[in-house]
N, C-alpha and C positions, 0 to 999 in steps of 0.2 A: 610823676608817681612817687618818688623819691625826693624829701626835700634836702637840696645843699647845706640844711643846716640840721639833719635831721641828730637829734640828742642820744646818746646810748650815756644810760645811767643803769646803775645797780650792778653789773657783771665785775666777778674776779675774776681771774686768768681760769680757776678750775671751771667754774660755771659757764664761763665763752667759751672754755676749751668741748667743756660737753657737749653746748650745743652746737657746733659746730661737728661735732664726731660724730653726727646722725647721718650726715651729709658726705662727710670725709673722713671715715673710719680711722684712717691711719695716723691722723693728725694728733693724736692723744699718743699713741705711742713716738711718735717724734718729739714733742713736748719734754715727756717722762723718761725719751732713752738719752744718751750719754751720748754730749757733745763729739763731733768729728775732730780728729787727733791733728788735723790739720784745715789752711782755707780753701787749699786746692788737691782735694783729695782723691786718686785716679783708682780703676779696677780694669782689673782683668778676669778672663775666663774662669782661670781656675779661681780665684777670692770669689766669684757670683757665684758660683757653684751652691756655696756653703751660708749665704745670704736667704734671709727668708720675701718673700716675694712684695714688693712694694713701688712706688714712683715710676718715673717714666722715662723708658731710654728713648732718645732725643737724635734725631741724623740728620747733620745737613749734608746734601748732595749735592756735587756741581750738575752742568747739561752732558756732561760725556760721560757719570755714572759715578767720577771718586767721589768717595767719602773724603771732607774736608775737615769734619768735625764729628763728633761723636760722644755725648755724654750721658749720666743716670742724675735725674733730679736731685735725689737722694744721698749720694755714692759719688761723685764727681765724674771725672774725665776716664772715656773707655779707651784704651790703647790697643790696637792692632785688632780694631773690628773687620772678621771676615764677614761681608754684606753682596747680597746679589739685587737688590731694587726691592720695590715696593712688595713683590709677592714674597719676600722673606723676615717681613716683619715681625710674624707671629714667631718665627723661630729665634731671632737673635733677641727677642723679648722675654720668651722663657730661658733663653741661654743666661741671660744676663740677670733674672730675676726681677724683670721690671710688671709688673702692671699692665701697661700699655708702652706702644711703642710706637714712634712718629718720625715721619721721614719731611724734613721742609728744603725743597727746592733753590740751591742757592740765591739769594735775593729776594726770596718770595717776603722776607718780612720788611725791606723797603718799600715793597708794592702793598702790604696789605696797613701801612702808616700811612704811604700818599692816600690810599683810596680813602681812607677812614677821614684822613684831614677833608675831605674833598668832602665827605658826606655829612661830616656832622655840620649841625646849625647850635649857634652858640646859643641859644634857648633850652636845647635839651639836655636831661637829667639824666640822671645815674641806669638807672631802668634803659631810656631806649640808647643811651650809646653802649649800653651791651648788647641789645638787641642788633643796632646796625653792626657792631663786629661779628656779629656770633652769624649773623647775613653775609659777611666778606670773607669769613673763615669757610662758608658753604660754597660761596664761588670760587672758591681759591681750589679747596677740594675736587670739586666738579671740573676743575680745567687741571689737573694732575701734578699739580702743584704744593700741593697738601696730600699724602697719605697716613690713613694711620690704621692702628691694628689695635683693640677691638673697634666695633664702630657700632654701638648697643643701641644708637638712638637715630641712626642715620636719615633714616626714612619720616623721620618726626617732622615737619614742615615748623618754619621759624615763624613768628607771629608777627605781626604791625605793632607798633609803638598803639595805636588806636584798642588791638583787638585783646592786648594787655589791659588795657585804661578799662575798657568794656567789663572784663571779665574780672579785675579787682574793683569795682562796683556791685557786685553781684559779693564776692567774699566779704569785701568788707566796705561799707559804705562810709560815707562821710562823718564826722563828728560820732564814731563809734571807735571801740580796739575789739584787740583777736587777742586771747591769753592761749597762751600754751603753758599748763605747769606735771613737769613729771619725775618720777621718783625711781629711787633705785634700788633695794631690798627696802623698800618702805623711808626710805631717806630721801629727803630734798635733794635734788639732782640738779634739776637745771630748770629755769623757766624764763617765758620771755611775755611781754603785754605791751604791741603793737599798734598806735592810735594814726588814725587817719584825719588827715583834718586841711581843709581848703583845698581837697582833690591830691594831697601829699603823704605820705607819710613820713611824722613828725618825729614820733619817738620810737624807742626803742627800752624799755624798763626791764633790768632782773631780778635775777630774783631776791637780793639783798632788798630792792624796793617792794616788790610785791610782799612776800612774807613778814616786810614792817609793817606795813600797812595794814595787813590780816590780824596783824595780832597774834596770840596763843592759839595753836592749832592744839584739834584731840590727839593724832598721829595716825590717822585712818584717811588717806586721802580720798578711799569713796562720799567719805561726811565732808572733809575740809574744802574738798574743790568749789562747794558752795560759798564757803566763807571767802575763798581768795576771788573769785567773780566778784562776788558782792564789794569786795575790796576796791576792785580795780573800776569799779564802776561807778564807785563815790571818788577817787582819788584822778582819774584821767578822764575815762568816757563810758558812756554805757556798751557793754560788753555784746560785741553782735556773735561771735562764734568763741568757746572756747573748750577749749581739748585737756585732758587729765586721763594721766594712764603712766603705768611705770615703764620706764625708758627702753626695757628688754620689749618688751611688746609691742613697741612703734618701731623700734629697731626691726623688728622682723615682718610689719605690715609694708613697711618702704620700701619692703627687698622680696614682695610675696607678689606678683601677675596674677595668682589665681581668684578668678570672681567669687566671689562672697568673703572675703577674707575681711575687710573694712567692717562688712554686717554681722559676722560672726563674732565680734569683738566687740562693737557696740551692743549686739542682744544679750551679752553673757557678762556684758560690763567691767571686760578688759579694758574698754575704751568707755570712758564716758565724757559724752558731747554734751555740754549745757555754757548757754543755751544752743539749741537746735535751729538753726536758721531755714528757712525753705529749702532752699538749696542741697543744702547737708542731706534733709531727708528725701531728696527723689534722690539726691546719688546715691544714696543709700538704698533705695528702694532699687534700682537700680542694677546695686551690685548684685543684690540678694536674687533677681528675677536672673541675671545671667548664671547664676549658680545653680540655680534650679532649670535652667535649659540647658546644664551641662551635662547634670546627672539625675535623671529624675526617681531612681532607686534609693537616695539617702540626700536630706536637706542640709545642707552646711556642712557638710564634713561628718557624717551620720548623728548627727542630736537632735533632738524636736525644738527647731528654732522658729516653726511654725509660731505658735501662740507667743513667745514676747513681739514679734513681728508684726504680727498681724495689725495692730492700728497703723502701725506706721504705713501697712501696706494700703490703707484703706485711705490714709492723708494724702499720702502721694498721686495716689488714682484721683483724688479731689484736687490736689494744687498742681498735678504735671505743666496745666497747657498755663499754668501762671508765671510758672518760675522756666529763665533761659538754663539752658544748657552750657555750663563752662566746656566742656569737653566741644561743644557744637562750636562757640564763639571761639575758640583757640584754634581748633582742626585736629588735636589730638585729645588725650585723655592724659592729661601730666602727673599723674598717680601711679598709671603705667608705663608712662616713658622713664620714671625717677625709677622704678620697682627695677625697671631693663638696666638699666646703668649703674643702680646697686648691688644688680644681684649677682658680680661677678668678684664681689671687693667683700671677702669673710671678715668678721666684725671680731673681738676680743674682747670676748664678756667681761667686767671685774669682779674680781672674789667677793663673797657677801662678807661680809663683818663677822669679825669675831665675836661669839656669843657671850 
């Protein structure tokens, strides 16, 4: 799914940083804040007090209950943690100002290296030996060996290396790319164009590349996002799905569970999808129909999203039994399991430009 030699061209440190911050908010302010005064830097109670909330406090535990070890991803070594086991992770987590907080079993992570050596086959790429870990970090959890506090995605079932392969088929097929280009008070922000090729993906383009490629934009990314498609489609592969919308607005669909949210954004063209794959429009169709079984007093959030909707509604009832279901072929809906696991991690808007 990933090839060992797949190419990233086009990104600066600010542009990977961006795109990257959609996923891991916090990472741009780590970037941007001011080196640690030291390499082994330790905290206490009272300094986490006064610390704003971020990373992950970290516990290994022996089998009789001490604590061995104790640190913050972020902030280093915690010194003199009072800890009572796993049902007090939510508390020494806010104590300490972490994020999340995880308790690992002494040894647990020699056992979860044998098992991994044990499982992987020297054919597989990047995609499924994360998949098999992210399968031994479930088992590991499930036999009390792994705890951790919060736990937003728990019940999500992990996929097959196959039911991945299936379902980026269906996103994005062979000898095609996926663009993503978005903005941020009307400024190029971050973009990325994705090509798939011999069952792999090959490259990885920023937006240095993209936007050469385009040439001279207007400065209206509702008109532009055409030109950069078109771009990407004479220079790498013809374009199967791409995405254009400014950054605050995807930032807040990734962290939004409520159904119609995706469709409400598309019909009002916050978000604009070109081209529109099958796919895209029954999930779309989709979100919009559980919206309207939520509340049937007001459509989308009370606006008349009725009429831009409408043909899409009418496509969908036409191509449903044509196009598979990603959500069917994975066992969840991974739009909502990312929305669960964002939506606990407050995002830091940037100031708009001085005028």
């Amino acid at each position: 799914m990933i090839s060992p030699h797949l190419r990233f061209e086009g990104f600066d440190a600010r542009s990977w940083t961006n795109l990257l911050s959609l996923f891991a908010p916090g990472v741009r302010d780590r970037v941007e804040g001011d080196a640690a005064d030291t390499d082994v830097p330790e905290l206490d109670l009272r300094e986490a007090r006064s610390e704003v909330v971020e990373g992950t406090l970290i516990i290994v535990r022996a089998d009789d209950g001490r604590v061995l070890r104790a640190f913050h991803t972020t902030r280093g070594r915690v010194r003199d943690l009072a800890y009572d086991g796993p049902q007090d992770l939510e508390r020494v987590a806010r104590a300490y100002a972490a994020r999340r907080a995880v308790e690992l079993r002494e040894g647990v992570l020699d056992e979860l290296t044998e098992t991994l050596a044990q499982r992987l086959e020297r054919s597989d790429d990047y995609a499924t030996q994360t998949l098999v870990l992210a399968r031994i970090v479930r088992e590991l959890t499930n036999a009390g060996k792994i705890h951790a506090w919060p736990r937003p995605v728990e019940d999500v079932p992990i996929p097959t290396a196959g039911m991945v392969r299936r379902a980026l088929d269906i996103v994005l097929p062979d000898e095609h790319a996926l663009v993503v280009a978005l903005w941020e008070h009307g400024e190029p922000w971050t973009a990325v164009a994705l090509r798939r090729r011999d069952g792999v993906l090959d490259l990885a383009a920023g937006p240095d590349l993209l936007f050469r490629w385009a040439g001279p934009l207007g400065g209206d990314w509702r008109r532009d996002h055409r030109v950069l498609a078109d771009a990407v489609a004479r220079s790498v592969a013809p374009v199967h799905l791409g995405i254009f919308a400014e950054a605050s607005q995807v930032r807040a669909l990734l962290r939004d569970p409520d159904p119609g949210a995706w469709a409400r954004a598309v019909a009002v063209r916050d978000i604009i999808v070109h081209p529109t794959p099958p796919y895209v429009a029954v999930a779309l169709g989709a979100d919009a129909a559980r919206a309207v079984a939520r509340t049937t007093s007001r459509w989308l959030g009370g606006f008349d999203a009725l009429k831009p909707l409408a043909p899409l509604a009418s496509y969908v009832r036409g191509r449903v039994g044509e196009v598979g279901s990603i959500t069917a072929l994975l066992g969840f809906d991974p739009l909502r399991a990312l929305a669960r696991s964002l939506a606990e991690r407050p995002v830091r808007e940037p100031a708009a430009p001085p005028k």
